[in-house]
Structure formats: C-alpha cells, structure tokens
C-alpha positions as CSV (number, residue, x, y, z in Angstrom):
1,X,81.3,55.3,-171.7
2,X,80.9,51.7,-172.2
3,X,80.8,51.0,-168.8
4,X,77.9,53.4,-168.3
5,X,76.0,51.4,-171.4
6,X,76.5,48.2,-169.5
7,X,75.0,49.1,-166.5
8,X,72.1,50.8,-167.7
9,X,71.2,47.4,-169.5
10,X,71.7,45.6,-167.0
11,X,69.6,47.2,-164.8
12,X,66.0,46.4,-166.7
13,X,67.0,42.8,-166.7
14,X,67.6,42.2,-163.1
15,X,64.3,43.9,-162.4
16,X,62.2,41.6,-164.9
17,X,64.1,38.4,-163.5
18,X,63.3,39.3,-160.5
19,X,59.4,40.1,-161.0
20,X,57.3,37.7,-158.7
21,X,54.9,35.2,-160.6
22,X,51.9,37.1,-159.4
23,X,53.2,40.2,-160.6
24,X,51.8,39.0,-163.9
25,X,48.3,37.1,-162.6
26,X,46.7,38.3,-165.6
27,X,48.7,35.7,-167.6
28,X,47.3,33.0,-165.4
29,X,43.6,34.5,-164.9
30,X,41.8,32.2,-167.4
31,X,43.6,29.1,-165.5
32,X,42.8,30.4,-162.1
33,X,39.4,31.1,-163.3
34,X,38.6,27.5,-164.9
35,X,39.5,26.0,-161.7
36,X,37.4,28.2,-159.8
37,X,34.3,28.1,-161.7
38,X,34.4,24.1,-162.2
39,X,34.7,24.0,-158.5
40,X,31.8,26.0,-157.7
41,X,29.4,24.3,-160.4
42,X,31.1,20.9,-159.0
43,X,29.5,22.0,-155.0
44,X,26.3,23.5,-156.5
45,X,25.5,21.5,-159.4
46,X,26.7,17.8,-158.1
47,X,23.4,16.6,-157.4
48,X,22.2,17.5,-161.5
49,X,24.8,15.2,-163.1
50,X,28.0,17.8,-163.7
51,X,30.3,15.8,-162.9
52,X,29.1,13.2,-164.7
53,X,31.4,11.5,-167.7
54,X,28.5,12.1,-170.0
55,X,28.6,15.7,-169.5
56,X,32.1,16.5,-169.1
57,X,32.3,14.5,-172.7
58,X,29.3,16.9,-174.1
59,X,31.0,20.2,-172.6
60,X,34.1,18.7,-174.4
61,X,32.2,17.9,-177.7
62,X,30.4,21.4,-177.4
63,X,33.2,23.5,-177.1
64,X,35.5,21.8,-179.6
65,X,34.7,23.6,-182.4
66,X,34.8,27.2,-180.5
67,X,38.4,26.1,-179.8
68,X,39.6,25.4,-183.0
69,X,38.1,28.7,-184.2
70,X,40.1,30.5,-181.1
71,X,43.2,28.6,-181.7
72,X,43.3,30.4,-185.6
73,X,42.2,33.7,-183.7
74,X,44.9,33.8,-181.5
75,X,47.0,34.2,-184.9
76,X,44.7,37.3,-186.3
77,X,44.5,39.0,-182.6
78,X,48.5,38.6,-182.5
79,X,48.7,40.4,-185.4
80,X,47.0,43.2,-184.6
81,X,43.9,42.2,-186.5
82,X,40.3,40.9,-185.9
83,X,37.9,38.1,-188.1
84,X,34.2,38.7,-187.3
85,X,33.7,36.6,-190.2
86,X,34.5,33.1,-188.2
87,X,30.9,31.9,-187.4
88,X,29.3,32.7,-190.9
89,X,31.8,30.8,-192.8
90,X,31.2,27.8,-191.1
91,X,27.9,28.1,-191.4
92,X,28.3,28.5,-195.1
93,X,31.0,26.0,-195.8
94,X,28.8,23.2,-193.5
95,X,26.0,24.1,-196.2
96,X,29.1,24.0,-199.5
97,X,30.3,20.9,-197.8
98,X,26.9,18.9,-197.6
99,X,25.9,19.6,-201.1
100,X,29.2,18.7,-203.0
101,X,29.4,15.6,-200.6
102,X,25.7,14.5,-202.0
103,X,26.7,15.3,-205.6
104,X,30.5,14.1,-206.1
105,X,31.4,11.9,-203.2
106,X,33.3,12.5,-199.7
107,X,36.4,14.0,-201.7
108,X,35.5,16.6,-203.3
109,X,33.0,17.5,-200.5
110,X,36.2,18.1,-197.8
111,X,38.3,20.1,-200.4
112,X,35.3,22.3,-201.7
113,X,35.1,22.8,-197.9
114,X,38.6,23.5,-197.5
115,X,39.2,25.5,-200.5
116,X,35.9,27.8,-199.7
117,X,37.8,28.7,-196.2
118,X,40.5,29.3,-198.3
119,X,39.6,31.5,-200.8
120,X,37.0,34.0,-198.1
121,X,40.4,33.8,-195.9
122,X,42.4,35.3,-198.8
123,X,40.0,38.0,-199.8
124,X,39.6,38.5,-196.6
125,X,43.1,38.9,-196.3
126,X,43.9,40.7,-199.5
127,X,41.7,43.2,-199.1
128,X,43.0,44.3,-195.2
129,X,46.5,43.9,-196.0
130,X,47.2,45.7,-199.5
131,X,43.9,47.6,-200.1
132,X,44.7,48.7,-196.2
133,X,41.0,48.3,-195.1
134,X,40.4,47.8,-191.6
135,X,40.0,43.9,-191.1
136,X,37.2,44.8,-188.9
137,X,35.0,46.2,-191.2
138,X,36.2,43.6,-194.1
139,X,35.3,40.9,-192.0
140,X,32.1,42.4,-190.9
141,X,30.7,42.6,-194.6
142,X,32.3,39.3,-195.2
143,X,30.2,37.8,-191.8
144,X,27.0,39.2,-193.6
145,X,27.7,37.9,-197.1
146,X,28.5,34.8,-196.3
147,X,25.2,34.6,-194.1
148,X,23.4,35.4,-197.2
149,X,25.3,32.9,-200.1
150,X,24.5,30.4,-197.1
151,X,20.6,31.3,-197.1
152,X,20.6,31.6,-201.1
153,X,22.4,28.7,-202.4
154,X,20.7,26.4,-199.5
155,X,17.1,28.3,-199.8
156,X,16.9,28.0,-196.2
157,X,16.5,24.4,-196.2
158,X,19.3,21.8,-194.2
159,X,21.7,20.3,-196.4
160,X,21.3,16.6,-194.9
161,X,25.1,14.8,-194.6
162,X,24.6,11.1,-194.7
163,X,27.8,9.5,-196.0
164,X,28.7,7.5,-192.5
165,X,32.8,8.7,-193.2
166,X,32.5,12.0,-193.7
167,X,30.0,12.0,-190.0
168,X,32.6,9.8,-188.3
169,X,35.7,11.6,-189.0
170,X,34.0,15.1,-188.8
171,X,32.2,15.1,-185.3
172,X,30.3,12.3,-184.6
173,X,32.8,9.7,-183.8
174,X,34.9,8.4,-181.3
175,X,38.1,6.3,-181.1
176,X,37.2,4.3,-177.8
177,X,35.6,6.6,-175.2
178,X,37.0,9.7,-176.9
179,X,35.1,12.0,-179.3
180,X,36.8,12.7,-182.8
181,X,36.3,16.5,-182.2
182,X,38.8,16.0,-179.0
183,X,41.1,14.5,-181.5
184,X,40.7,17.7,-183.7
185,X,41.5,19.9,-181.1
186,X,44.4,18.1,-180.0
187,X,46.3,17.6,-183.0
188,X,45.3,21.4,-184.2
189,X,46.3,22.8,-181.2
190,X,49.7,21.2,-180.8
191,X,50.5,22.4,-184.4
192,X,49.5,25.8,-183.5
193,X,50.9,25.9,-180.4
194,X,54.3,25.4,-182.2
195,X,54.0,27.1,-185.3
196,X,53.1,30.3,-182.9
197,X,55.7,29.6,-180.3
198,X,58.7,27.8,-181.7
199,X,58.9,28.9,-185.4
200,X,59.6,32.3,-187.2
201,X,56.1,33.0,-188.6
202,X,55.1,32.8,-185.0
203,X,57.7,35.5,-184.0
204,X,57.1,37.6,-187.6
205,X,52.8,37.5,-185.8
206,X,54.1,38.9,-182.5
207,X,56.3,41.0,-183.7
208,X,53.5,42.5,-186.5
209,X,50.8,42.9,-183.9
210,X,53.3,44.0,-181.8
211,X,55.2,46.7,-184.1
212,X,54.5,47.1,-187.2
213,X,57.4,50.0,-188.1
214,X,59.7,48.1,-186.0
215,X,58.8,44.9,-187.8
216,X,58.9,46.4,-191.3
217,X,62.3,47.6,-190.5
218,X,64.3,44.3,-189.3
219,X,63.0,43.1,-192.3
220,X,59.4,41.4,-191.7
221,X,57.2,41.5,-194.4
222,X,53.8,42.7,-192.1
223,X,51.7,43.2,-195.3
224,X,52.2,39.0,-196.1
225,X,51.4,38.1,-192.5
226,X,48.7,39.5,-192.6
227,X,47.4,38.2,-195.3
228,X,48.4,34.2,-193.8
229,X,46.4,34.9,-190.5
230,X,43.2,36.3,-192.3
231,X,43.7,32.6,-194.8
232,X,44.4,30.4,-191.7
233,X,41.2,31.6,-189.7
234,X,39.7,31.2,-193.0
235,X,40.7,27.5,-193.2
236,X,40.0,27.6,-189.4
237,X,36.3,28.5,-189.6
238,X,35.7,25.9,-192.8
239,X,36.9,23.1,-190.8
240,X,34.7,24.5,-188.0
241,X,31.9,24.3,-190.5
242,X,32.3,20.7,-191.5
243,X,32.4,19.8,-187.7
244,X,29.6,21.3,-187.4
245,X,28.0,19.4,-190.3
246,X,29.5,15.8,-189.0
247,X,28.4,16.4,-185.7
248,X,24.3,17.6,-186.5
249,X,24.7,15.3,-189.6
250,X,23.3,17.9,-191.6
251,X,24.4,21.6,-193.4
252,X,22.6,25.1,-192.2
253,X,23.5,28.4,-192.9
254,X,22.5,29.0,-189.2
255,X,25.6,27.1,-187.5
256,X,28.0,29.5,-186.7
257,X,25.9,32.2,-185.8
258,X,27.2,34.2,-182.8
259,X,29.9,31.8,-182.1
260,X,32.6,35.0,-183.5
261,X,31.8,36.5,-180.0
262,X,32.4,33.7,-178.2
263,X,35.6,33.0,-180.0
264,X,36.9,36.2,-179.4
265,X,36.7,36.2,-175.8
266,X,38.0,32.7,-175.5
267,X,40.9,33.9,-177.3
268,X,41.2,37.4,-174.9
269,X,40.9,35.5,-172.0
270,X,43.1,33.2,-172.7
271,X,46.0,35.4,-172.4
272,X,46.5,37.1,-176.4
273,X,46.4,40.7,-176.3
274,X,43.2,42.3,-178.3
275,X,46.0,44.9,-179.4
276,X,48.4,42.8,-180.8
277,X,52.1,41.4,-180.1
278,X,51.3,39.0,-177.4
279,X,49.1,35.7,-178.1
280,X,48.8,31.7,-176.6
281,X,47.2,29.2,-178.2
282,X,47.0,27.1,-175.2
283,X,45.3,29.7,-173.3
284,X,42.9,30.4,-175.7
285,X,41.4,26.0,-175.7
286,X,41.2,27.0,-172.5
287,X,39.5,30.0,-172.5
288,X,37.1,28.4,-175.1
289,X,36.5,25.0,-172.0
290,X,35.6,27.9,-169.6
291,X,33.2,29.9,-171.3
292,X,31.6,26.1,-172.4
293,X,31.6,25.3,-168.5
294,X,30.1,28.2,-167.8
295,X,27.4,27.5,-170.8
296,X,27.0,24.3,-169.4
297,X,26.6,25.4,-165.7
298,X,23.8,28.0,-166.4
299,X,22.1,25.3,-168.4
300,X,22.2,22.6,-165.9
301,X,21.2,25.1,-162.9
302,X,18.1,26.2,-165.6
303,X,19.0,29.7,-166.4
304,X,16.9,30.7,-169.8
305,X,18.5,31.2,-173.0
306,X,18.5,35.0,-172.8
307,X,20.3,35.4,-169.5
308,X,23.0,32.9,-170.9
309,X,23.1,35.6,-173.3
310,X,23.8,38.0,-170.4
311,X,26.1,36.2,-168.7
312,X,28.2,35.0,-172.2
313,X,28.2,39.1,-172.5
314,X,29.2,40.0,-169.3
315,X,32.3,37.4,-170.3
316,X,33.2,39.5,-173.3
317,X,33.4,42.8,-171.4
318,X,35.7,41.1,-168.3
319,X,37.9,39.9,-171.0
320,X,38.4,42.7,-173.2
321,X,39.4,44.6,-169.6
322,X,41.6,41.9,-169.2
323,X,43.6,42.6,-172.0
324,X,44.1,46.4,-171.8
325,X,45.6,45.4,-168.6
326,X,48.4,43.1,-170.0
C-alpha cells in the first residue's frame, strides 16, 4: 500500500520536471513581447528619434509611476482581488499633498500624503474583507469619491507645488543622468519583489488568491490579507500621486485618471493571474515599460489620441485572455 502511494506521487513530479520551457510561453509572453515591439518601433521609428537617450529616458519617466501602481497590484490581483480605485487616489492625494505642503511645510505635506493612501487603503480594505463586499464594486465607488473630494476641496483649480525638495525627490530630479522616478521604481520594486517572493506574506497572498478554503484551513488568516493588499495599493497610489505632483510641479484632481486600466493590464501581462494565486512583480515593471513603449511608439509614428485609446484597449483585452490561459 505504501508502495502504491509512492508511485503515484512520483509520477506528477517527473512529468512537471520534465515540462519544456515553452510549455509555459505564457509566463515569458510580456518579455518576448517587449523585445518584439521595441524592435519593430526601433526599424520603423529610427529616423523620428526612438532610439534616442532623451526618449528612452521620457518613456522611462512616463511609465514610472504606472509601475509602481502595478507593482502594489500584483499584491491585490494575487489575492484574488481588484483596486479600480488606483488612479483617483493619486489624483486626490497629488491635490492633499500640494495644499498641506503650501500651508505646513514639506513634512507634513509627504505624511498627509502618505496617511490619505493609508486610510482609503484601509476602508477600502475593511469594507471587502469583513463587510464581504466585492472589492470591485468598493473600489469602484471609492474611484468616484475620491474624483469628487479631489474636484471639491481643490475647486477645480491646480494645487501649484513649488518647494524645490519636495519636486526633486518626487519626480523631477535626477542623480547624474538618472531620473529620481527610476530610483523609485527600483528601490520599490526590489522590496516588492521580495516581500512577494521570499517572505511568508508573499506565500499567505498566493496562497489567498489561490485558495481561500485551503488557506483558511492551514491556518492563514485570508480576511487580514486582504485587508494589507487593499492598504498597500492604497499607499501605492498616494505615492503615485505625489510623483505625479513632483514631476508636473503642481496638484490636479485630474492625474490619475484612466491610469487603473493601464495598471491592470501591466500587471496581467506581466505574468499575475487576474484570478488569483499566481503573481510577479518583475513582470508586471515590465508589463507597465511595454504598454509605455507602445504609448510612445503610436505617439512618435502620429497616431491621434483616440486610436491610442484603441490600441491601449485592444492591450487590456489580449491580456485578460492571457491570463485565463495560465
């Protein structure tokens, strides 16, 4: 009888060890892809400046902030959750962030900023994980009342953002020839990367998105992670937001808007699973670099705003087919 039990778990292990790299090319296709398509806008484009430091730097610059949004994301999609609520709270913490930081000084403007991401993260998160609403409809009334506080609190107006610290350190910088926001997204994603890879809140996410009954029952508390991922994309989307304000040197309730699309689908197609129990934040920087290439690309070969629109939806559909397949 034992003998029998050994064999038959042997048997699913010798098949997965031996599984062929390209058995699994959806793991690699945002990789494959970025290559691809910064080839073909490298032949077609060569002659409009592409290539050119300058622009590399502004697709780097430009996508920044999508990425550090995507790498809080791949927490919430792990989990078997969703945040619509990304863009509008860093539109309204850039707007929170600019007027504190004219009133009381660079200090209290970053940790109003931080503590506004804080606080929408944990209602956000209180409310999906022990009122048991679905996170996407939370999020998508919290994505329209942040829109709102932004409008009311700023009367439509910019915030302006002129204390030369607060601009440096939060987007307009660079130490040498490398922008600050690069600096973000390194030093983000590499604690990201190894809080959802190497440490046990990143196997308590998988293992929550992945099975929620299973996970309850060896003793993971699914309820409290989710609750943490809805705060961290909270905190996510406020530092977005203050980006945001360093960069344009100035708060508006508009910044933000739309970019919840665009994270998610950086996030899908970088390899985490839009059902849960499988997410990478590497792949999802990466997914947010190719849908900026491809922003750039359209721009520099003068496609109009609306069929960027088009093509950035087009995106979202491939990747969401992506991830029923993994």
């Amino acid at each position: 009888m034992s003998n029998e039990t050994t064999i038959v778990k042997a048997e699913p292990l010798t098949a997965t060890s031996s599984k062929p790299w390209y058995g699994n090319w959806r793991d690699y296709v945002v990789y494959i892809g970025f290559v691809a398509i910064f080839i073909v806008f490298a032949i077609l484009l060569h002659d409009r400046g592409f290539l050119s430091p300058n622009n590399l730097l502004n697709v780097l610059r430009q996508t920044a902030i999508i990425a550090i949004m995507a790498m809080a994301m791949s927490f919430v999609l792990s989990a078997g959750e969703i945040d619509l609520s990304v863009g509008a709270i860093a539109g309204l913490t850039s707007v929170v962030a600019g007027m504190v930081l004219m009133q009381y000084g660079l200090v209290f403007g970053i940790v109003a900023g931080l503590c506004l991401g804080l606080v929408v993260g944990a209602f956000n998160g209180a409310l999906t994980a022990y009122l048991n609403i679905p996170s996407f409809l939370v999020t998508l009334g919290m994505m329209g009342i942040a829109r709102g506080v932004g409008m009311w609190v700023s009367g439509t107006s910019p915030v302006p953002v002129i204390d030369d610290t607060f601009t440096y350190a939060f987007g307009s910088g660079n130490i040498g020839p490398i922008p600050v926001l690069v600096i973000w997204v390194v030093v983000l994603g590499t604690v990201a990367h190894l809080a959802i890879r190497k440490t046990p809140f990143g196997r308590k996410v998988m293992a929550a998105g992945g099975n929620p009954v299973a996970a309850l029952y060896s003793g993971v508390n699914v309820r409290r992670v989710k609750f943490q991922v809805l705060m961290i994309t909270g905190v996510a989307a406020a530092i977005a937001g203050m980006l945001y304000a360093g960069r344009l040197q100035s708060g508006r309730f508009q910044l933000g808007e739309g970019d919840e699309l665009s994270v998610i689908a950086a996030v899908v197609l970088g390899g985490t699973s839009l059902f849960g129990g499988r997410g990478t934040v590497v792949g999802s920087i990466v997914g947010a670099l190719l849908i900026g290439i491809i922003n750039n690309g359209l721009i520099l070969g003068g496609l109009e705003y609306s069929q960027q629109l088009i093509a950035r939806g087009m995106l979202i559909i491939l990747a969401v087919a992506i991830g029923r397949g993994r």
